[in-house]
Backbone as numpy.savetxt, mean C-alpha at the origin, in Angstrom:
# Nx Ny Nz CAx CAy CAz Cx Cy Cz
-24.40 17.83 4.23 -22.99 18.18 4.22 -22.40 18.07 5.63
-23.30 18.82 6.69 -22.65 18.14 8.09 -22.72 16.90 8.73
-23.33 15.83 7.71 -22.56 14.56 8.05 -21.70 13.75 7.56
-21.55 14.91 6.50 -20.25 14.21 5.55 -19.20 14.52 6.50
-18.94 15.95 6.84 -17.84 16.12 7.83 -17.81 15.44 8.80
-18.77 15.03 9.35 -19.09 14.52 10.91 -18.18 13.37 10.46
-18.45 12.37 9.32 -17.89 10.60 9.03 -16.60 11.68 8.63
-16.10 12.25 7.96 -14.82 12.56 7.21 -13.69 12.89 8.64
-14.41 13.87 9.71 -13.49 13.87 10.98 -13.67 12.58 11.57
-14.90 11.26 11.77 -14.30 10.68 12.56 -13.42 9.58 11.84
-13.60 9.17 10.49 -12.35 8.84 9.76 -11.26 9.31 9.95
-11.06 10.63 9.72 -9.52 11.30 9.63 -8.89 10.65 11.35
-10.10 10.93 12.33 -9.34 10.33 13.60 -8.88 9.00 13.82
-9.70 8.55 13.23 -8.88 7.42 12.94 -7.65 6.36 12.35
-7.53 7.45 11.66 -6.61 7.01 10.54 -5.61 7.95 11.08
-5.49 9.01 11.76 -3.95 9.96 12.52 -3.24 8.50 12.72
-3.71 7.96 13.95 -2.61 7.04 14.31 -1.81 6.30 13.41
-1.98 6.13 12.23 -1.22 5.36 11.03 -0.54 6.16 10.53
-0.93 7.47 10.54 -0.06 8.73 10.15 1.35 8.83 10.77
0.61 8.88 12.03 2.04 8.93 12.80 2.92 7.96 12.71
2.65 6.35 12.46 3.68 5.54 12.41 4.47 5.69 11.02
4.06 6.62 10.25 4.70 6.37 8.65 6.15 6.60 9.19
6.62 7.76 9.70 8.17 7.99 10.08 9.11 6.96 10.68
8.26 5.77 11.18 9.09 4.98 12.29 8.73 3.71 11.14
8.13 3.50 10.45 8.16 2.20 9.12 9.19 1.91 8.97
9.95 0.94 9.33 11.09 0.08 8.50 10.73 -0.39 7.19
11.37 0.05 6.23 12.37 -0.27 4.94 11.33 -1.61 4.35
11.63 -2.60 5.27 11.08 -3.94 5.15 9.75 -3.96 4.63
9.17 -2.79 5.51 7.81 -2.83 5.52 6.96 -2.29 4.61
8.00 -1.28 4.36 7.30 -0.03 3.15 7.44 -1.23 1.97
8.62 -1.94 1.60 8.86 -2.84 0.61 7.71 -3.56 0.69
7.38 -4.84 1.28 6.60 -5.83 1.28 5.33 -5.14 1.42
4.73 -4.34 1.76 3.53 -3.64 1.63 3.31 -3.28 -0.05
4.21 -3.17 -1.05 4.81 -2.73 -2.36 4.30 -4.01 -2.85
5.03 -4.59 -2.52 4.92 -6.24 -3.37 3.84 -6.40 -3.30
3.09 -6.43 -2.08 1.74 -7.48 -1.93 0.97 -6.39 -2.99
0.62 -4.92 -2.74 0.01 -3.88 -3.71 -0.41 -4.61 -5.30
1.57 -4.30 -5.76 1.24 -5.15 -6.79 1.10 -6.27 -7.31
1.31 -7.24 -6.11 0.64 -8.92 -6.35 -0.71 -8.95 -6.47
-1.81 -7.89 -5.59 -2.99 -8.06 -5.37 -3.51 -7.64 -7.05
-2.50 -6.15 -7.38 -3.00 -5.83 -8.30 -2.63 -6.53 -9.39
-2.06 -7.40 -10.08 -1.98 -8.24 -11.30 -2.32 -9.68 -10.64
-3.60 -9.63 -9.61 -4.30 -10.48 -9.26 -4.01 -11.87 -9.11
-2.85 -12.11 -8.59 -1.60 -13.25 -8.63 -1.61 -13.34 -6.90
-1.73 -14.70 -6.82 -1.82 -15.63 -5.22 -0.38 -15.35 -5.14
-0.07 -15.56 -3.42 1.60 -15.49 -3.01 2.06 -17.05 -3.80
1.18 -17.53 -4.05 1.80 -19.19 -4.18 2.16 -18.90 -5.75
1.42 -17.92 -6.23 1.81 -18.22 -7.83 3.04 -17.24 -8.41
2.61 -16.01 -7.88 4.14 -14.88 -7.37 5.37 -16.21 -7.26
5.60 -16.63 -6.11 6.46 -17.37 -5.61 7.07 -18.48 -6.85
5.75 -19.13 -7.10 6.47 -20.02 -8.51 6.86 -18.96 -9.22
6.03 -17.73 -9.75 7.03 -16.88 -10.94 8.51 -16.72 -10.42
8.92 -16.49 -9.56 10.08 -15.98 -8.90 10.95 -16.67 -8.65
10.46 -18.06 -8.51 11.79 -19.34 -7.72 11.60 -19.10 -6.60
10.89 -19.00 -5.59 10.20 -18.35 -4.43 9.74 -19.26 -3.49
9.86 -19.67 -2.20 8.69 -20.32 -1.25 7.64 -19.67 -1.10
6.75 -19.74 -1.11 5.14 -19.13 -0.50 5.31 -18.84 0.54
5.91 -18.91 1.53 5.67 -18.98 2.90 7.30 -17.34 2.48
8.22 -17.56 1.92 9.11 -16.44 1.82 8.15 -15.13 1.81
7.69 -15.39 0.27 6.67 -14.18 -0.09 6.25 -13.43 0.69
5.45 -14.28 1.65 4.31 -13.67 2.93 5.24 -13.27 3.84
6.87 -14.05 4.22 7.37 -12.99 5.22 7.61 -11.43 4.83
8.26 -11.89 3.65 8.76 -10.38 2.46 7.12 -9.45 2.43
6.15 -9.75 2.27 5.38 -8.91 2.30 4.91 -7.89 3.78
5.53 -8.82 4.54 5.20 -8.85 6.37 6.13 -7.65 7.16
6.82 -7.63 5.91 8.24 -6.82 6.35 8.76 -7.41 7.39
9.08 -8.74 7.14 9.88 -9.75 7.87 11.47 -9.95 7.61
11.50 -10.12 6.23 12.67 -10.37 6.20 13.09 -8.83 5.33
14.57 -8.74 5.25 15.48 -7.99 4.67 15.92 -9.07 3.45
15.80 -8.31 2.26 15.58 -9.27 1.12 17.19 -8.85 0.37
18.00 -9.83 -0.76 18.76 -9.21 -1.58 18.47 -8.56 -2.66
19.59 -8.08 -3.54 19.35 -7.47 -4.85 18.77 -8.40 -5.89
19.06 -9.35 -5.44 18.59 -10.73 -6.46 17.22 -11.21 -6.20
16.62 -11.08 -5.28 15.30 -11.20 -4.90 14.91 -10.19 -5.25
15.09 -8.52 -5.29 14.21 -7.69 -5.50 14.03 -7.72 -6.89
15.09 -8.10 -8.08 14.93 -8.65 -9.05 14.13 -9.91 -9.29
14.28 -10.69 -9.19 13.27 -11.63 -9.29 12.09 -11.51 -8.83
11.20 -10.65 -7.49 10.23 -10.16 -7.53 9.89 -9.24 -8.72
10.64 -8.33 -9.24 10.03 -7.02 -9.84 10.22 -8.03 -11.47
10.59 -9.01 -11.60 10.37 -9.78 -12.83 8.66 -10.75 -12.85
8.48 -11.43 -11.81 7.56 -11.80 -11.36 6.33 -10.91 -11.22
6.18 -9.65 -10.57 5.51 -8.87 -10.74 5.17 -8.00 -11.99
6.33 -7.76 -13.19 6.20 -7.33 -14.08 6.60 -5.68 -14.06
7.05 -5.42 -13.11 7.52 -4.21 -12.87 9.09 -3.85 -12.34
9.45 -2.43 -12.79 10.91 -2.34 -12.61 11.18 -2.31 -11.00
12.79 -2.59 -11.26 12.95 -2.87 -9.44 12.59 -1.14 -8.70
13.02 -0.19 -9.88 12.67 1.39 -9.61 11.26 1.31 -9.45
10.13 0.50 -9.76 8.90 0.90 -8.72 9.05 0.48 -7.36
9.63 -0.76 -7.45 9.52 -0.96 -5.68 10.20 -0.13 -4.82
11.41 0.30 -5.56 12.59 1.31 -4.69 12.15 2.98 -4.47
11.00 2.98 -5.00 10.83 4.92 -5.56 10.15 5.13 -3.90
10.88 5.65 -3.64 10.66 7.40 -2.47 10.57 5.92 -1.40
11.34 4.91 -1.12 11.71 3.81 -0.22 12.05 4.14 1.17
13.16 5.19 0.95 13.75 5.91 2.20 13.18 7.09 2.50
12.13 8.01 1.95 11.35 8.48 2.69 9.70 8.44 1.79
8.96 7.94 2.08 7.55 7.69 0.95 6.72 9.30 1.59
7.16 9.88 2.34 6.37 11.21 2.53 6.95 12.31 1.53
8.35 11.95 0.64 8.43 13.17 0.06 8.16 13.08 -1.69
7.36 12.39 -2.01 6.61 11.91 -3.14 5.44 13.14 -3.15
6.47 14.12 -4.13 5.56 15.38 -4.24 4.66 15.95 -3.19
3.10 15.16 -2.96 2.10 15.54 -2.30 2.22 14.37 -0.48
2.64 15.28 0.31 3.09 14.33 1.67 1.71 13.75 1.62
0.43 14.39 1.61 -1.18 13.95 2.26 -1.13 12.84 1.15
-1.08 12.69 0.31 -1.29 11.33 -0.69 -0.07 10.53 -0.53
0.95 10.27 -0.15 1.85 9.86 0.24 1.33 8.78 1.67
0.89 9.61 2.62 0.43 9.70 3.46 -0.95 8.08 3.39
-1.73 8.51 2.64 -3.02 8.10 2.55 -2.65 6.57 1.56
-1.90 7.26 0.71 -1.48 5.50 -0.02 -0.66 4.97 0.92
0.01 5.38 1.64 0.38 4.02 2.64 -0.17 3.77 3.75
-1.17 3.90 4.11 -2.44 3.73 5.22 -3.08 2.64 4.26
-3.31 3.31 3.21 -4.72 2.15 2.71 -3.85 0.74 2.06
-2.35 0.79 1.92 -1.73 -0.54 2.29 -1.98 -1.25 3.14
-1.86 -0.57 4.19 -2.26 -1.60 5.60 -3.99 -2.16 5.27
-4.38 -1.97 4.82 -6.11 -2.38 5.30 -6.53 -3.53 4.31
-7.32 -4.63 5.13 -7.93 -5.14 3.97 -8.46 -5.11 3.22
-8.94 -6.30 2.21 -9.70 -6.45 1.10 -10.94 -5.95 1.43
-11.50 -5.98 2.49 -12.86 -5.71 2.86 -12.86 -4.25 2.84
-11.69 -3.71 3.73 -11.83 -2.25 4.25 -11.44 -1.58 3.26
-10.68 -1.84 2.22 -10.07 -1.18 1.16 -11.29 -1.04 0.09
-12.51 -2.03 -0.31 -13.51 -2.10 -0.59 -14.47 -0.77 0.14
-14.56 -0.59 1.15 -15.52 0.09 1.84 -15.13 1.47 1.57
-13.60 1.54 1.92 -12.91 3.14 1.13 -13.07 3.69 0.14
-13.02 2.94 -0.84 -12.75 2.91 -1.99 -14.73 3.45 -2.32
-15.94 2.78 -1.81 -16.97 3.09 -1.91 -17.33 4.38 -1.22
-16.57 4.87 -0.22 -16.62 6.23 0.70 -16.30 7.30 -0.25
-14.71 7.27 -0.46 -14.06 7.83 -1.34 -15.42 8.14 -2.79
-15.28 7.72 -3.58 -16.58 7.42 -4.36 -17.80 8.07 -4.09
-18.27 8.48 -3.14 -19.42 8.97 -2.53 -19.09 10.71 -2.04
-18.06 10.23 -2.03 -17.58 11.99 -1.73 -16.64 12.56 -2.43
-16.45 11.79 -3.79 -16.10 12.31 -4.94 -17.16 13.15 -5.47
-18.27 12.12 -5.55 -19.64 12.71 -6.04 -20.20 13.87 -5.55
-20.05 14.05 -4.55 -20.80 15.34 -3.39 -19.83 16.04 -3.71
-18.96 16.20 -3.68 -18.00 17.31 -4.37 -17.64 17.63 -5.26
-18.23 16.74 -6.44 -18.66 17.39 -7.92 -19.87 17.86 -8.34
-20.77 17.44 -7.33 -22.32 18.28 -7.45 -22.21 19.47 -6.90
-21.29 20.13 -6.04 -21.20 21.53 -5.50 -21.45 22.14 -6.57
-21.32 23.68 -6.51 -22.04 24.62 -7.35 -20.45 25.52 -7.26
C-alpha cells in the first residue's frame, strides 16, 4: 500500500501542472480536444471525419489543435459526422470545472491531452488501483 501512494503522489505531481492550466484553456481547445475524444472514440481517422463532414483533413487537425475558431455550421457538421449532438461538444464549454465533480472534470481533461500510449498506461494504472481498492476489507 505504501507504494501505491508513493506512484499515486508522484503521479498526482505530475499531473498538478495540467491542473493548473485548465483555467487559462481557450474555448478552441477545450472544443478540439472534444472532437478528437470522440473521433478516437467511434474509431474514425481525421481523413474520414473530414470526408463525413465536407471537411479538409488538414482543417480537422487544426480544429482539434485548438487552432482555429470554428462556425455554427461546422460545429454542426462535426457533431453530424461524429454522431453526436452539438450539446455534447458545447456542455460545461465555458467552464469544464463546474461539471458537478471539479476532480473528474479536472482529470477528464488532463487525460485529453495524453496519448494513445499514455492513455493506455492510465487506463492500466487506474485498473490496478481499482482492484486494490476493492480488495480492502
Amino acid at each position: 500500500m505504501k507504494a501505491l501512494l508513493l506512484i499515486t503522489g508522484e503521479l498526482w505531481q505530475a499531473v498538478i501542472p495540467y491542473f493548473e492550466r485548465l483555467n487559462a484553456m481557450p474555448l478552441s481547445v477545450i472544443l478540439g480536444t472534444r472532437v478528437r475524444f470522440y473521433r478516437k472514440q467511434k474509431g474514425l481517422s481525421q481523413e474520414k471525419l473530414a470526408e463525413l463532414c465536407g471537411l479538409h483533413p488538414s482543417y480537422v487537425g487544426q480544429i482539434e489543435r485548438g487552432e482555429k475558431n470554428i462556425t455554427v455550421e461546422i460545429l454542426y457538421r462535426l457533431s453530424q459526422g461524429l454522431d453526436v449532438s452539438m450539446a455534447d461538444l458545447l456542455q460545461d464549454i465555458d467552464n469544464p470545472a463546474s461539471a458537478g465533480n471539479k476532480i473528474l472534470s479536472e482529470i477528464y481533461n488532463v487525460l485529453f491531452q495524453l496519448s494513445d500510449g499514455d492513455l493506455k498506461r492510465m487506463k492500466r494504472l487506474f485498473d490496478d488501483v481499482l482492484e486494490l481498492m476493492l480488495r480492502r476489507p
